[in-house]
N, C-alpha and C positions, 0 to 999 in steps of 0.2 A: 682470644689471647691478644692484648694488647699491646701494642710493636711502640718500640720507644727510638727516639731516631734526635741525632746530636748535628745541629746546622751551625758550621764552624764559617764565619765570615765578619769583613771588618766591616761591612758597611750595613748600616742600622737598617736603612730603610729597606733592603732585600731579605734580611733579616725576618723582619716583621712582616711580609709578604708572605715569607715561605710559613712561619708561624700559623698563619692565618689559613692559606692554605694546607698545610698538612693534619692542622686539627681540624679544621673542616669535616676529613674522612674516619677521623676518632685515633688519629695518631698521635704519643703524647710524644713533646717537644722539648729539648733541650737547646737555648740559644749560645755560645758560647762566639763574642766579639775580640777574644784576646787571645789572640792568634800563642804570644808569646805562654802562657799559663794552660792551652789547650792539650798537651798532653796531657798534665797533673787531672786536670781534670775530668778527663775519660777516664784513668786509671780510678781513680775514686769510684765513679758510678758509668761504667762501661755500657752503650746502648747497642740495640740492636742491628741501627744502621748509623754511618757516620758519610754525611753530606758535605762537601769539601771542596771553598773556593782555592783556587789557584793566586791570585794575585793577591797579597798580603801583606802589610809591612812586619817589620823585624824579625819572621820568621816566613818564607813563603809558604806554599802547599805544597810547595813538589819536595820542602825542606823537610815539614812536616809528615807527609806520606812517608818517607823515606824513614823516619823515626818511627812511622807505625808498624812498619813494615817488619823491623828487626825486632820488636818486642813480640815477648812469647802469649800473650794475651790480646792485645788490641790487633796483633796480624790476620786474629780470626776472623773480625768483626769487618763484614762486608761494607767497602768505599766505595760512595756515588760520586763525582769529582761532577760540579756545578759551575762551571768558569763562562766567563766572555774569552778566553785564550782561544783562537784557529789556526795558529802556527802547528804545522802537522809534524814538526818533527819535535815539539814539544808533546800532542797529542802520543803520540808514537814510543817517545819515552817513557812518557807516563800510564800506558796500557801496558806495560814490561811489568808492573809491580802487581800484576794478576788484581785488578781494581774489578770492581762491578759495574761501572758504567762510565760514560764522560756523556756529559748534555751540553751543549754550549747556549747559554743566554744571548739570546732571550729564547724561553721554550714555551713553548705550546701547554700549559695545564693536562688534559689529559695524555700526551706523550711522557711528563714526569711522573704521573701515577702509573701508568703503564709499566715504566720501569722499574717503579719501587714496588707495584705489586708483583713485578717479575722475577725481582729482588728476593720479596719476603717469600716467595713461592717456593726456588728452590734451598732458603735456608730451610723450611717447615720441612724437604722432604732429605735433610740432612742428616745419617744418621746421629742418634745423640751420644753414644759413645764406640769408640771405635775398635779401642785395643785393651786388653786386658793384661798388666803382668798380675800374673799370681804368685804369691808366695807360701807355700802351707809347708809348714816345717821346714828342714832344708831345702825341701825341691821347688822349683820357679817351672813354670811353661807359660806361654804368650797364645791367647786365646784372642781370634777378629771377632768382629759380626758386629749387629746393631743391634740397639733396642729404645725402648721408648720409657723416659720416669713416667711413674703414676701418682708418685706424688711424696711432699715433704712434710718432713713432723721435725717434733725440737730438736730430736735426736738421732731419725730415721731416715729413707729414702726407699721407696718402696719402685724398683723398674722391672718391664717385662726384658725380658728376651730366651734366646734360643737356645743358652748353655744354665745348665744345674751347677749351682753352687753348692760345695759341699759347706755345712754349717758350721761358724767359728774358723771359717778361712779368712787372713787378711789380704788385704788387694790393693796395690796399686791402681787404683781407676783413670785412667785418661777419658777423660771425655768432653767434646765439643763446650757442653753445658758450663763445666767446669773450670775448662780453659778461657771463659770467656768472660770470666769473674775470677780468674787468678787461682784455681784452683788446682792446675794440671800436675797429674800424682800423686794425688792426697791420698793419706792411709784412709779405708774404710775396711770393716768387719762384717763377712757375712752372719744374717742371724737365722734366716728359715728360707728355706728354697719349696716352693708347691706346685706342683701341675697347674697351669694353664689352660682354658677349652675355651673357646670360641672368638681367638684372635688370630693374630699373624705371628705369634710365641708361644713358644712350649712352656716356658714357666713363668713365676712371679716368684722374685725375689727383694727379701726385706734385709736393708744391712742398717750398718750403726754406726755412726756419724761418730762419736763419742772420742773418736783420736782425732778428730777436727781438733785446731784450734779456733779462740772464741769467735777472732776476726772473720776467718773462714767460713764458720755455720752463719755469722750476722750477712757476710757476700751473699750464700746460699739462699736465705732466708726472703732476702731483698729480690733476688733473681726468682724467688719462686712467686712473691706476691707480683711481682711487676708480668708475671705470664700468667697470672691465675691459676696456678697450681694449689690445690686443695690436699692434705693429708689426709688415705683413706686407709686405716691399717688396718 
């Protein structure tokens, strides 16, 4: 699975260092120098990790974090905070907005892999969806747990986990995946629920995308090839 990671900073030449180094390890790179236009542009194509100087003109990071922070998609999206800042009561504010790391430059090359494989470690062992409303008929119950997609079709979404879908139920889906491309609460339809054997789930369930709207399956679609997710119906 390949980790796509968004280096938000004004100055070119740290830029293109970090470029250089992150693809190095087979990370694909997103450079964004316009501090001012850096939200529009997560929102468009939202990555997996977002890297984030502190000292910025017209809009700073700590301005910026704070804008990420309140939105219901990009808050999921784990922040490395990348600054020359050593003022600790700046530091100290800024680890209040539940961030994923602060490095201070100049850093040591394998200390910043360290920490983004630290990173991408426990995002992999997150689970991918966490709450379920259901709605079948009149009646609603709220179901937890986790499970894991197996994969996307034009129209499909085929994920294991631990609870039985009854067939032709609609759902409110929350999930991490889907929060994280704008997706949080989307209608889906269950279509076939089957035993499971020899995973860490009881079943395998196929539902149907087909109450998406267009923009939503084209998010989906983009989020599935950028993780290599394959369609196995």
């Amino acid at each position: 699975m390949k980790k796509w990671i968004s280096v938000i900073d004004d100055n070119e030449e740290q830029l293109k260092l970090l470029q250089m180094l992150l693809e190095s390890q087979g990370y694909s790179v997103q450079l964004i120098n316009d501090p001012k236009n850096t939200f529009d542009i997560l929102k468009d194509n939202p990555p997996h990790l977002i890297m984030l100087d502190l000292l910025m003109p017209e809009i700073s990071g700590i301005d910026l974090l704070v804008k990420l922070k309140k939105d219901n998609v990009l808050s999921q999206i784990p922040i490395l905070i990348l600054t020359g800042v050593v003022d600790e009561k700046v530091i100290s504010a800024v680890k209040k907005f539940d961030i994923a790391g602060y490095l201070i430059r100049p850093v040591r090359r394998a200390k910043l892999f360290q920490k983004i494989n630290y990173i991408f470690k426990k995002l992999d062992e997150r689970p991918l969806y966490k709450i379920f409303d259901v709605r079948n008929n009149t009646q609603a119950i709220t179901i937890e747990g986790d499970g894991v997609v197996l994969g996307i079709g034009e129209t499909t979404l085929v994920l294991n986990s631990n609870f039985s879908f009854t067939d032709n139920m609609t759902l409110n889906l929350r999930a991490d995946i889907f929060g994280a491309i704008g997706m949080d609460c989307d209608i889906v339809k269950t279509l076939k629920t089957t035993p499971y054997i020899g995973g860490d789930y009881k079943y395998k369930n196929k539902l149907s995308l087909v109450a998406l709207s267009e923009s939503a399956l084209q998010r989906l679609r983009s989020w599935a090839n950028k993780n290599s997710l394959k369609a196995k119906m």
